[in-house]
DRENDO-1510 file (C-alpha; in Angstrom, 1 decimal, always signed):
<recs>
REC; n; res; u; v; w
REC; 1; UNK; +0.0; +0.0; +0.0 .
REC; 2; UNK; +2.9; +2.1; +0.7 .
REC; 3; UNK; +4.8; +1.7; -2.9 .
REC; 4; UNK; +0.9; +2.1; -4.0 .
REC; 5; UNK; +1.0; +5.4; -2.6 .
REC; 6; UNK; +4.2; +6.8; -3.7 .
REC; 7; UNK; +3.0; +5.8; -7.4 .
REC; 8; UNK; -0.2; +7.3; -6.9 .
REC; 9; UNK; +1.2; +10.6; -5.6 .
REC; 10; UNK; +3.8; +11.0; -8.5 .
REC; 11; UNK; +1.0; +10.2; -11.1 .
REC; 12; UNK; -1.8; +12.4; -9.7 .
REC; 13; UNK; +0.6; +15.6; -9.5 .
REC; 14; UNK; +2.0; +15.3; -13.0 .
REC; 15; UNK; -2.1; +15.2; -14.1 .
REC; 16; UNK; -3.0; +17.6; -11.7 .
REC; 17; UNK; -0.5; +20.0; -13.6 .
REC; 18; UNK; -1.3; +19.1; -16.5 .
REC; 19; UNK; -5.0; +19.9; -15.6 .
REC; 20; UNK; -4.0; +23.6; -14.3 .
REC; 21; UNK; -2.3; +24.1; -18.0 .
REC; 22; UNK; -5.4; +22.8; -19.6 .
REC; 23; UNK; -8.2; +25.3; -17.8 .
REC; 24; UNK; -5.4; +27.9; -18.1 .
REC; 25; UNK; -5.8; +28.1; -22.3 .
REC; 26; UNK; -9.7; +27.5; -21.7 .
REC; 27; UNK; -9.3; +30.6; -19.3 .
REC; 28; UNK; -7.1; +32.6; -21.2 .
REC; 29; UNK; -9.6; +35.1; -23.0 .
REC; 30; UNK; -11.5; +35.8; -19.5 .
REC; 31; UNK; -10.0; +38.9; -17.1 .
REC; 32; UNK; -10.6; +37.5; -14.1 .
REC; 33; UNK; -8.7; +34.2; -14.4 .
REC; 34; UNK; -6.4; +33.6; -11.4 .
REC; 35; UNK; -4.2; +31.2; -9.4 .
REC; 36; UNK; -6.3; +30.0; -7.1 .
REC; 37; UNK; -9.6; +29.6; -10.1 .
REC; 38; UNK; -7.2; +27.1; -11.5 .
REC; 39; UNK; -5.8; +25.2; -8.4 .
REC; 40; UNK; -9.5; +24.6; -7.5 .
REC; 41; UNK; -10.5; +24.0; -11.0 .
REC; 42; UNK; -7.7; +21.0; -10.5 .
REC; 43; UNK; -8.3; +20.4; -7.6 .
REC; 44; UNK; -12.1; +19.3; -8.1 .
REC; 45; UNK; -11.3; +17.3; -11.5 .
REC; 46; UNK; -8.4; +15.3; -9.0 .
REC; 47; UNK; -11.3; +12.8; -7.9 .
REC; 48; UNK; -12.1; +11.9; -11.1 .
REC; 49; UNK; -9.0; +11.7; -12.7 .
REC; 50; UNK; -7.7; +9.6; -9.4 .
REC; 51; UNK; -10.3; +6.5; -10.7 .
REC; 52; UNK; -8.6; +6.6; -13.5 .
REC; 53; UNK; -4.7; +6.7; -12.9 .
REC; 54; UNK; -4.8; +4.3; -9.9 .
REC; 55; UNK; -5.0; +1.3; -12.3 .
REC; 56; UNK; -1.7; +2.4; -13.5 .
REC; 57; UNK; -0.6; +3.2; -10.0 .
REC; 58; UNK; -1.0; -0.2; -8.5 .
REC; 59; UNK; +0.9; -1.6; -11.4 .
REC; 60; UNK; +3.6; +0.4; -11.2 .
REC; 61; UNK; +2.9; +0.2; -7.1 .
REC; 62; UNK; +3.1; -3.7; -7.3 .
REC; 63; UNK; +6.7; -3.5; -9.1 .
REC; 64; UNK; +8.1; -1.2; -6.8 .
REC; 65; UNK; +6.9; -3.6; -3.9 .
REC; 66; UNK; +8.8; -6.6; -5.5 .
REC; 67; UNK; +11.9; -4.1; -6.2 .
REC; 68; UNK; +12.1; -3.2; -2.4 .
REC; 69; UNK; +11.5; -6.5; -0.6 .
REC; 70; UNK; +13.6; -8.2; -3.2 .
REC; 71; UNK; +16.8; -5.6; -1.9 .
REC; 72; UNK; +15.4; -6.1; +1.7 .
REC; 73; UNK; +15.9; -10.3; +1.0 .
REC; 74; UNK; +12.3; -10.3; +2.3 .
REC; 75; UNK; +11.0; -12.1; -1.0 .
REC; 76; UNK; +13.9; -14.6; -0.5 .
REC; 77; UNK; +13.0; -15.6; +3.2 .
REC; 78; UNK; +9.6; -15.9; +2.3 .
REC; 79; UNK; +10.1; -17.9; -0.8 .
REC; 80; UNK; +12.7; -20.2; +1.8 .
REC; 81; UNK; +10.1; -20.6; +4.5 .
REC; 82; UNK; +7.6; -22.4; +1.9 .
REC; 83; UNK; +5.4; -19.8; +0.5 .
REC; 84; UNK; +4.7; -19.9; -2.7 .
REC; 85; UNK; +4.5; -17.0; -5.2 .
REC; 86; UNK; +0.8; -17.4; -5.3 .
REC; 87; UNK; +0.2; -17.4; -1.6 .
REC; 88; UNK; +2.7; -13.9; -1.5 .
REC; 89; UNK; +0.1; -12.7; -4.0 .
REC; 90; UNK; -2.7; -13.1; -2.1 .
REC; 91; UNK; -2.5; -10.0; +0.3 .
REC; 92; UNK; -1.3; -7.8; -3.0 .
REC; 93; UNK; -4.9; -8.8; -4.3 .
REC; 94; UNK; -6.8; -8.7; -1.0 .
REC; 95; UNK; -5.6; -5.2; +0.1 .
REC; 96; UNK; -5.8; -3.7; -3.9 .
REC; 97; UNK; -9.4; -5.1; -3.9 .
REC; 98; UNK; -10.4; -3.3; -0.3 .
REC; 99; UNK; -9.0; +0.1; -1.4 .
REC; 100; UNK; -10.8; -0.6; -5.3 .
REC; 101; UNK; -14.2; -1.0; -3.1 .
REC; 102; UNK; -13.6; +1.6; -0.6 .
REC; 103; UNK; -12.5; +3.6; -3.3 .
REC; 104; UNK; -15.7; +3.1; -5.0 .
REC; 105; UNK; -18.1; +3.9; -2.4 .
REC; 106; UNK; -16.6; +7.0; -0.9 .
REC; 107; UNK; -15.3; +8.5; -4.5 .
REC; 108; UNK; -18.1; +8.2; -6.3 .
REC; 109; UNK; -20.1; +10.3; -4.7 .
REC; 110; UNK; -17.5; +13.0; -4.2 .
REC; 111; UNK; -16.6; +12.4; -8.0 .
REC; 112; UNK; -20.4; +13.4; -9.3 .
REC; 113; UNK; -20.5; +16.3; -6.7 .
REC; 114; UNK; -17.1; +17.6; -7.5 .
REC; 115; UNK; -17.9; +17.0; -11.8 .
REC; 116; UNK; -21.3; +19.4; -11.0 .
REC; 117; UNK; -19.3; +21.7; -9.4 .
REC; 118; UNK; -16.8; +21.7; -12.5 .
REC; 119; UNK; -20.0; +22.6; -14.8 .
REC; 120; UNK; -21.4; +25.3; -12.6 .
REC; 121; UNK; -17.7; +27.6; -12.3 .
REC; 122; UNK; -17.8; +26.9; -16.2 .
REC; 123; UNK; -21.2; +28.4; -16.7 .
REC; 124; UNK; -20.0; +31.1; -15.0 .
REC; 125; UNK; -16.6; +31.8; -16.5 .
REC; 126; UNK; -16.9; +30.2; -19.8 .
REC; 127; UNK; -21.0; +30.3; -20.5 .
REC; 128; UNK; -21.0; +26.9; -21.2 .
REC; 129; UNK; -24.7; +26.1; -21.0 .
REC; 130; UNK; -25.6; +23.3; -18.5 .
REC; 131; UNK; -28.4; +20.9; -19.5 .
REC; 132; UNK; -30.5; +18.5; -17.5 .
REC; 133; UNK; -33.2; +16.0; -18.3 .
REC; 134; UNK; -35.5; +14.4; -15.5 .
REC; 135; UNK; -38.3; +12.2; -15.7 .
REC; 136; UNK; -41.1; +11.5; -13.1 .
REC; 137; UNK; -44.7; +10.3; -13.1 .
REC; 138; UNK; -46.1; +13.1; -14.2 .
REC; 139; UNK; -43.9; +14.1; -17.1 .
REC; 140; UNK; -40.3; +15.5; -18.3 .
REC; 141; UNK; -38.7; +18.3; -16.8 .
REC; 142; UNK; -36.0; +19.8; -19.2 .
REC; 143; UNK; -33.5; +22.7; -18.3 .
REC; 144; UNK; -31.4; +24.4; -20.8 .
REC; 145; UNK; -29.2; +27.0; -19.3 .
REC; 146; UNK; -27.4; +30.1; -21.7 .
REC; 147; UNK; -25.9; +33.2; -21.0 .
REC; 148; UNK; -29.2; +35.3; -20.3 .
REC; 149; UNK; -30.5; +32.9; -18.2 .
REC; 150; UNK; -32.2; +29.4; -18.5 .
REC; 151; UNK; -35.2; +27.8; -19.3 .
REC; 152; UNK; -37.2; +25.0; -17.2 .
REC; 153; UNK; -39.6; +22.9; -19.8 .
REC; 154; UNK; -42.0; +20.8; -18.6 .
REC; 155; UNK; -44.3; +18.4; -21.1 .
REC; 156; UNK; -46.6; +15.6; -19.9 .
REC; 157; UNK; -45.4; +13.4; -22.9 .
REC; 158; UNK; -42.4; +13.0; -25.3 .
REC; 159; UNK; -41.8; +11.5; -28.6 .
REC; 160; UNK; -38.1; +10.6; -29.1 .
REC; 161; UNK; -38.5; +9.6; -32.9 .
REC; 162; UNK; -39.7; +12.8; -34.1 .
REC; 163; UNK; -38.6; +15.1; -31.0 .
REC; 164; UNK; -42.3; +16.4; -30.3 .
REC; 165; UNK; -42.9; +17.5; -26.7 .
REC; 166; UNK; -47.1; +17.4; -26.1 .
REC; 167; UNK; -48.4; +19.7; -23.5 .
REC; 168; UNK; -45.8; +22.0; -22.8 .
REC; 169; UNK; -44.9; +24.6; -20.0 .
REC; 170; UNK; -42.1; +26.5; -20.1 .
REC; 171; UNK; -40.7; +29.3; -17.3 .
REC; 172; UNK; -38.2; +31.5; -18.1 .
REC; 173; UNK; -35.6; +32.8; -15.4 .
REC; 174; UNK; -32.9; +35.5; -15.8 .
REC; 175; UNK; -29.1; +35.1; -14.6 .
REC; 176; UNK; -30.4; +35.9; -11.3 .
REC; 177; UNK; -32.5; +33.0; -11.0 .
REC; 178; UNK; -35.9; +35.4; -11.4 .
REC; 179; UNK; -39.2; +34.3; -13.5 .
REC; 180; UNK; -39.4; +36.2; -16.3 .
REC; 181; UNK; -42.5; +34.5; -17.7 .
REC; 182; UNK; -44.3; +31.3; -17.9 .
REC; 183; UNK; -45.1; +29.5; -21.7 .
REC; 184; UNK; -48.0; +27.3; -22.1 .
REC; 185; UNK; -48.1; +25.4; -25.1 .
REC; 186; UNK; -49.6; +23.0; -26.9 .
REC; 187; UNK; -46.4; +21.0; -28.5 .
REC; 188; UNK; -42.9; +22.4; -28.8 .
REC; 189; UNK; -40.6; +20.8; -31.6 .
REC; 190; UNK; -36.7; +20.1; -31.7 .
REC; 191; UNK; -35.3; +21.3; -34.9 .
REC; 192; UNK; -31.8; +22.4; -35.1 .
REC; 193; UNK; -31.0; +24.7; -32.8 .
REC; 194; UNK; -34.4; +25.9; -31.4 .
REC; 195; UNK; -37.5; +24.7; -30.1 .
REC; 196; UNK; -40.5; +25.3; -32.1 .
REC; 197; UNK; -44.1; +26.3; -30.0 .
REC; 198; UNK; -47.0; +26.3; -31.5 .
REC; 199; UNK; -50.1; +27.7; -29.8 .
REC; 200; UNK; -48.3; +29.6; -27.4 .
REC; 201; UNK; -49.7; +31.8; -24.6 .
REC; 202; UNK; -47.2; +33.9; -22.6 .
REC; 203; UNK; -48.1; +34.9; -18.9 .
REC; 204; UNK; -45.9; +37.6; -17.5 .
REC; 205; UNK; -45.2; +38.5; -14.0 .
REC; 206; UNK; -48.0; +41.5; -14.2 .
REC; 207; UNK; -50.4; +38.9; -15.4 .
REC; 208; UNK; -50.4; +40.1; -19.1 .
REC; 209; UNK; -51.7; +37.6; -21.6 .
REC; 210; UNK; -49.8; +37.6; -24.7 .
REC; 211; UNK; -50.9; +34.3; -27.7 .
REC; 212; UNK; -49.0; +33.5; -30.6 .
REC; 213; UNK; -49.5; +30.6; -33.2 .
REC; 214; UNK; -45.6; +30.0; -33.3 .
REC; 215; UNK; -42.7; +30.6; -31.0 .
REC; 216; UNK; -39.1; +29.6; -31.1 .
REC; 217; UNK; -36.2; +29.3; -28.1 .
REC; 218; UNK; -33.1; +28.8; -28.9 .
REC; 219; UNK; -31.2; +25.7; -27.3 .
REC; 220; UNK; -28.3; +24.0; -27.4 .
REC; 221; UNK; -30.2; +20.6; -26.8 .
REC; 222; UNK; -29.2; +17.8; -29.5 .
REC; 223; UNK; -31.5; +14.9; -30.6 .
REC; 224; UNK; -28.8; +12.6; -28.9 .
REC; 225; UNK; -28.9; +14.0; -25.7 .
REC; 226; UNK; -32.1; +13.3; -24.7 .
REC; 227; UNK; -32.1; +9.9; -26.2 .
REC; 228; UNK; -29.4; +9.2; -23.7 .
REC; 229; UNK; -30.8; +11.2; -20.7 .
REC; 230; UNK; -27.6; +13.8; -21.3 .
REC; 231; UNK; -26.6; +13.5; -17.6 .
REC; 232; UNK; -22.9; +12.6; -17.7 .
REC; 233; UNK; -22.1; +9.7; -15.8 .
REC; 234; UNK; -19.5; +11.0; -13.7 .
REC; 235; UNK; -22.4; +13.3; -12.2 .
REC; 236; UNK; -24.3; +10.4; -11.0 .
REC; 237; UNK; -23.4; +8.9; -7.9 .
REC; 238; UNK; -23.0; +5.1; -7.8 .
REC; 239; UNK; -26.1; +4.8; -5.4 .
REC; 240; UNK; -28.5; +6.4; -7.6 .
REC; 241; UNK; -27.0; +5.2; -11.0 .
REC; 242; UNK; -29.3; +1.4; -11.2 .
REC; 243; UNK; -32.7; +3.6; -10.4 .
REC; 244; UNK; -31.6; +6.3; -13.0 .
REC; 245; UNK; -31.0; +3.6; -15.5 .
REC; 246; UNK; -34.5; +1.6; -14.8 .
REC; 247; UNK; -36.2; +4.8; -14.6 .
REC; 248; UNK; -34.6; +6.0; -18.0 .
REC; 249; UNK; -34.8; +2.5; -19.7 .
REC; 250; UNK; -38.7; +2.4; -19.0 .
REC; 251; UNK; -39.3; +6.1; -20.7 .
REC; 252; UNK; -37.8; +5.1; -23.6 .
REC; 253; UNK; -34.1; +6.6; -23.6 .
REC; 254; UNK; -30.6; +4.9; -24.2 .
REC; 255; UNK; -28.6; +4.2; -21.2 .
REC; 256; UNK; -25.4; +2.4; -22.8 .
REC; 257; UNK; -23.1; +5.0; -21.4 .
REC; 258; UNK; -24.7; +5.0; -18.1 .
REC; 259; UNK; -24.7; +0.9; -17.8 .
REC; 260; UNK; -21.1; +1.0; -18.8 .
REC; 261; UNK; -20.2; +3.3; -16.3 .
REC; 262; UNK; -22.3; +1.2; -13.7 .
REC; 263; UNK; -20.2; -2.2; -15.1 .
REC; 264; UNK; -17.0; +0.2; -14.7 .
REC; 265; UNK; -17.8; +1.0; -10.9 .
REC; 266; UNK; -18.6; -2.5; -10.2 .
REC; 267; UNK; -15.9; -4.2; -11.2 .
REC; 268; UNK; -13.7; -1.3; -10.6 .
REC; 269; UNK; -11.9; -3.1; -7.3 .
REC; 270; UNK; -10.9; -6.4; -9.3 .
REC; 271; UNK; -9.7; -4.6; -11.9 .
REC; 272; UNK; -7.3; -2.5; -9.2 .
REC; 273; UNK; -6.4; -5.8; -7.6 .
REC; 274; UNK; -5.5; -7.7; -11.0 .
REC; 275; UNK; -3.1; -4.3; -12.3 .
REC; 276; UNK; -1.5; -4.9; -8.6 .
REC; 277; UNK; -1.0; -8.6; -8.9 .
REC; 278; UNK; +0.3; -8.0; -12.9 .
REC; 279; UNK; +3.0; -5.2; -11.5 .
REC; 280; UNK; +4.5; -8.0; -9.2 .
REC; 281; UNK; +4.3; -10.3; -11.4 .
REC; 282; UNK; +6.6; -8.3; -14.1 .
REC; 283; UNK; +9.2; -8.7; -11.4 .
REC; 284; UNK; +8.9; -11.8; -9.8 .
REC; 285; UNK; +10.7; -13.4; -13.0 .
REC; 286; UNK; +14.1; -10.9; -12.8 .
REC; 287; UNK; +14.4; -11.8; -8.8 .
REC; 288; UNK; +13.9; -15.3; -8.6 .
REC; 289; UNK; +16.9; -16.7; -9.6 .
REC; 290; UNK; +16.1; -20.5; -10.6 .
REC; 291; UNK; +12.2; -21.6; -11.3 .
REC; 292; UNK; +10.4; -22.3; -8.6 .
REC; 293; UNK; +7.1; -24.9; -8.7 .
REC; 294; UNK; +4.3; -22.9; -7.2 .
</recs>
């Protein structure tokens, strides 16, 4: 666990620069990029990057292990006393797999906490628009965020071949988070890069009534993205991943990436164990001097 550490630690902070360079050119245009914007830009994406450099730290971490008991003669006294290499591989695999599961259950939810975070700070500073799709009982609930503000649209039904939404409401909020107005419609269409209304009746805050026949928001909403949901993975904590994918899966959409991601979590801990066993392996050949029957 020890050489697992020192691998981890020299992996992470090579990333976690390379992270700070990486927001520092997406930051570049903006005046009030700074120091400490980019330490806790890098700072937040470190959990997620973590689950996938320790892999490559445990390998690495299991041939430093065989490199330092092999110069301690530890390997050799326990190879004299009757272990065999198998047996010395068992607590390499037992200890990987405990940190792979611990890892797992305390991570992931820090991983889709710190990943939203990520998004909101690049709202902010970038205007990259933030998107989320939910579905319940009653309907879809659909935010689309911009720089003016965002949008909340709510339809009791959806077709995902043509992109129809039936029975739509839509309120409108300014950067402040402040209604603006509220939208009822009868359907609202995906085209391109809007959403088309038709039959629209706009309610302000005064209580003006305003109707039109047709309508159109902009959004940066794809066809794809709410076939899949469009909520990343990484946002979604491992506890509420299998009821996001049932939930989705019976509305219609396609959860490959989130099921892969859910396959990735589970059998993230053997797969940390089995890089651990490989790295001693690589250099239990080069310090055992004659072959040995297991």
């Amino acid at each position: 666990l020890f050489s697992c550490l020192i691998t981890s630690l020299s992996i992470s902070s090579v990333v976690f620069i390379g992270d700070i360079v990486e927001y520092a050119k997406k930051l570049s245009g903006f005046s009030d990029n700074s120091i400490k914007l980019l330490l806790l830009l890098g700072i937040l994406n470190l959990p997620k990057m973590l689950m996938e450099i320790l892999p490559f730290a445990f390998l690495f971490g299991g041939m430093l292990w065989t490199i330092r008991v092999n110069k301690n003669k530890e390997l050799l006294i326990m190879r004299t006393s009757g272990l065999s290499l198998i047996q010395i591989s068992i607590p390499v695999f037992l200890s990987s797999l405990l940190v792979g599961i611990c890892f797992v259950f305390i991570f992931s939810p820090l991983i889709s906490a710190t990943q939203k975070q990520i998004q909101k700070i690049e709202l902010d500073k970038l205007g990259k628009p933030i998107n989320s799709l939910l579905v319940s009982n009653s309907g879809f609930w659909l935010k689309q965020g911009h720089e003016k503000g965002s949008e909340i649209l709510f339809a009791k039904k959806l077709d995902t071949k043509s992109m129809v939404l039936l029975d739509v409401i839509v309120f409108r909020f300014d950067k402040e988070n402040n209604i603006k107005e509220k939208i009822n419609s009868d359907s609202a269409k995906l085209n391109k890069d809007f959403w088309n209304f038709t039959n629209a009746k706009f309610t302000s805050n005064n209580g003006e009534v305003l109707e039109k026949e047709e309508f159109k928001i902009k959004t940066t909403v794809t066809s794809s993205q709410i076939r899949e949901g469009f909520s990343n993975p990484e946002t979604i904590s491992l506890l509420s991943l299998y009821s996001f994918i049932k939930m989705f899966e019976k509305a219609g959409f396609s959860t490959n990436k989130h099921r892969l991601h859910l396959y990735k979590l589970i059998f993230f801990p053997l797969f940390l164990a089995g890089m651990a066993v490989l790295g001693v392996s690589f250099n239990l050949d080069t310090v055992v001097k004659k072959p040995l029957n297991l």
